[in-house]
C-alpha positions, 0 to 999 in steps of 0.5 A: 244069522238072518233071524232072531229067537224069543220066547213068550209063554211057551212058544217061540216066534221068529222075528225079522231082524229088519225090523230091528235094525229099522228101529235103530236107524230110527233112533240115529236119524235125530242125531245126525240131524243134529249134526248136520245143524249149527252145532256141527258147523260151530264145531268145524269152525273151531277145529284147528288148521292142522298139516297132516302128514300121514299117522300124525298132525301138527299145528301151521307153525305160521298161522298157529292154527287160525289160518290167518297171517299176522299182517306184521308178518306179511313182508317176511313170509315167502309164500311157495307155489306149485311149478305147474302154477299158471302164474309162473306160465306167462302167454305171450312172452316173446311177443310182448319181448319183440315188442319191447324191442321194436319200441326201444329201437324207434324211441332211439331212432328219434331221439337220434334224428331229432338230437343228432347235431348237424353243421351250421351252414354259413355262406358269405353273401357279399358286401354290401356297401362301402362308404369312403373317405380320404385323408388328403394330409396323410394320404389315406384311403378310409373305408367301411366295408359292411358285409352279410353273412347268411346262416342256415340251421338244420337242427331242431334245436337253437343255435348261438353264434358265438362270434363272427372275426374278419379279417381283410387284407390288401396285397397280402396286408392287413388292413382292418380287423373286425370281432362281434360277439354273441353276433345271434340266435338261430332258430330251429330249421330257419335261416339268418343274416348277420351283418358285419362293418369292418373299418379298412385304412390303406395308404400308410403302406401303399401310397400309391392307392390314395393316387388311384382312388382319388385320381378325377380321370377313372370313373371307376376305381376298384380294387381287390381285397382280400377277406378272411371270416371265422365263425363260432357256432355252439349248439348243445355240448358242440361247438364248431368254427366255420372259415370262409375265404374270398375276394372281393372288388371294391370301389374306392373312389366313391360311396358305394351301395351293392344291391342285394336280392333276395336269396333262397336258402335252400340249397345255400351254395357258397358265393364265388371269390376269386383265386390267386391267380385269376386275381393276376390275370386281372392285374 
């Protein structure tokens, strides 16, 4: 098996078969060198992109063999990836879940504390002065109370009063009326006066009080009068009205100016009147 027989002449000689099969790997090495040249790399390049799926292969039916796609195509083709696929794995899932909440929740917090409409706090800061006349023919007592109204604005965002009516009454009798429309604007977190005159006419009723105020013997001649205020405020989509009740004296007999210090807002209580009964203790 190992050795090979020939005859020269008369005599037999036995070669190696080694050497034979050297000589046949010598005749092979040029060929595989030349495969392993540019002619096996052109050759590979030009082999088709096939699926192999077992005894037999076919042609990628997507990129027919280039394996390319067609750029027209690239919005209709699904691509399919393995479920182990690190891509379908994300890390941190939950943190970045609990994260997303925390920030929804405190963006909604402030938007709550800066948007949330708060009430317009209104106090009746009193009057301020009061200029009187007579008239002597018709026995009437003229007189133009100016009263302030302080305002206070915890919002952060601007406030419009919308309007600002007066009501004064006189022994359960009307004796002015007042109405200011677009009276201000308040600022953000700030505070506001507004002042207000209300015209009064006493005497076609009660003659008796152009008697008490023009009688030379009293040197103070004061009365009580009785004032309803209503404010309208609208901030945003929200409008509100505030009622303020009070009683107020006033002199009658002589121009009259209230001094007024100043005040501080913060905390803005709401200025004393007096009660129905407490007005007939007076009397």
């Amino acid at each position: 098996m190992g050795t090979r027989w020939s005859r020269s002449g008369s005599s037999l000689s036995l070669l190696p078969e080694r050497k034979t099969a050297g000589r046949r790997a010598e005749h092979r090495e040029p060929d595989n060198e030349s495969l392993d040249g540019l002619d096996r790399r052109e050759d590979i390049a030009e082999f088709p992109y096939v699926e192999f799926t077992g005894r037999d292969s076919i042609t990628c039916p997507t990129c027919q063999g280039t394996g390319r796609i067609p750029s027209e195509q690239v919005n209709e083709l699904v691509a399919l990836i393995p479920y182990s696929d690190q891509r379908l794995q994300p890390q941190r899932t939950k943190l970045y879940v609990v994260l997303s909440v925390v920030v929804c929740l405190l963006a909604s917090m402030l938007v709550a504390f800066f948007l949330f409409p708060r009430s317009v706090v209104v106090v009746d800061a009193g009057i301020r002065s009061v200029t009187v006349h007579f008239n002597h023919s018709n026995m009437k007592v003229l007189m133009n109370i100016m009263s302030t109204l302080n305002f206070s604005n915890p919002n952060f965002f601007s406030v419009l009063v919308q309007s600002v009516s007066c009501q004064v009454l006189y022994m359960k009798t009307v004796v002015g009326t007042q109405q200011l429309d677009n009276a201000t604007t308040i600022q953000p977190l700030s505070h506001s006066q507004v002042n207000y005159t209300v015209s009064v006419e006493i005497g076609s009723n009660a003659p008796y009080v152009y008697a008490f105020c023009t009688m030379p013997s009293i040197k103070v001649h004061n009365i009580v009068v009785f004032m309803q205020i209503s404010v309208k405020t609208s901030y945003m989509v929200r409008t509100s009205q505030n009622s303020l009740e009070a009683y107020h004296y006033i002199d009658c007999g002589s121009n009259t100016t209230y001094p007024h210090t100043h005040q501080s807002y913060s905390p803005v209580s709401p200025s004393p009147s007096l009660s129905w009964g407490q007005m007939e203790d007076f009397s």
